[in-house]
C-alpha positions in Angstrom: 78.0 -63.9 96.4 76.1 -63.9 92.9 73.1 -62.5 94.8 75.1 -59.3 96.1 77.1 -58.9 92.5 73.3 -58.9 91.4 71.4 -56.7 94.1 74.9 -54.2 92.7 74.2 -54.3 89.3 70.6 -53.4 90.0 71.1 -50.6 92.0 73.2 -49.1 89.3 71.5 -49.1 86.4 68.7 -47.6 88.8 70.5 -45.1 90.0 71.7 -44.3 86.1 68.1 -44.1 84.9 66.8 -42.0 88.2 69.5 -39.9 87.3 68.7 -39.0 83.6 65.0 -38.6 84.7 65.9 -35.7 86.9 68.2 -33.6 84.1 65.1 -33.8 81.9 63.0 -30.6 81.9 59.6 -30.5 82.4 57.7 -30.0 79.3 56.5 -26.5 78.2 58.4 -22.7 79.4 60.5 -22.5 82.2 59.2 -20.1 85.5 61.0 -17.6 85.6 62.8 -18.3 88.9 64.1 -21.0 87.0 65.0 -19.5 83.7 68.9 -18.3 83.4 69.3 -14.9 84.0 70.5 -13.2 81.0 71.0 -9.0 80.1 69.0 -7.9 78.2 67.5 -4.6 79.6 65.8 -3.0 76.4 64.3 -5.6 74.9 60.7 -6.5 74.6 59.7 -9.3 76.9 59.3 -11.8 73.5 62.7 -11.0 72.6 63.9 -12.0 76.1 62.2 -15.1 75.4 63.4 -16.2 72.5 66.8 -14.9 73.4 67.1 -17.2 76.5 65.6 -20.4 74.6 67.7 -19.6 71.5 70.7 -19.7 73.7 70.5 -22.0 76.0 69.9 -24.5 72.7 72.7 -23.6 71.4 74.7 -24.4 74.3 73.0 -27.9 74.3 71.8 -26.9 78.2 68.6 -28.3 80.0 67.0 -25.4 79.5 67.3 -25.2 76.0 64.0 -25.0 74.0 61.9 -23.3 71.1 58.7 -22.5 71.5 57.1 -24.3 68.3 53.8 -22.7 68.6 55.1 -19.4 69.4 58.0 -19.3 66.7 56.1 -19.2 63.8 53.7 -16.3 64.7 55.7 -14.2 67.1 58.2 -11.9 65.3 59.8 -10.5 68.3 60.5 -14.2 69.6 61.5 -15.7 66.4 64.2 -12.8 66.2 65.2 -13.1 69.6 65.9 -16.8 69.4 67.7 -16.7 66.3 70.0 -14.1 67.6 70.5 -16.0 70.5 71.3 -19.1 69.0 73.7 -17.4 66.6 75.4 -15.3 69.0 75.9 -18.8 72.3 76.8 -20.6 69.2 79.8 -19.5 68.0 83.1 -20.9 69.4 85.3 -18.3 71.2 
């Protein structure tokens, strides 16, 4: 009986940890078939970027991210992610 209340426990802090492995994201930009789809027709394509990494940060998603090397140097990014995470921030 304490060999099955074992072999239990086990397999559910395994399943837990399996689990929070998978909801991580890979390290480094999402491809774009795996990016959330947002409109932004308009825009430059570092906008778009940072708009969709700005956002989904603020909303505390998986997919949330900022480009650290690419922040700092890329204007159109750096704008588009701060607008981004302003704008998904705020509480309706």
């Amino acid at each position: 009986m304490r060999l099955i209340t074992v072999l239990c426990l086990v397999a559910t802090v395994a399943g837990c940890a399996a689990t929070e492995q998978s909801q991580r994201p890979a390290a480094g930009p999402l491809p774009a078939s795996a990016r959330p789809a947002y409109n932004l027709s308009g825009y430059s394509p570092a906008f778009k970027d940072g708009y969709v990494d700005g956002c989904e940060t603020a909303k505390k998603s998986t997919y949330g991210l900022k480009d650290e090397r690419r922040f700092p140097v890329d204007a159109q990014y750096r704008l588009g992610w701060n607008d981004g995470f302003s704008l998904c921030g705020r509480k309706p």
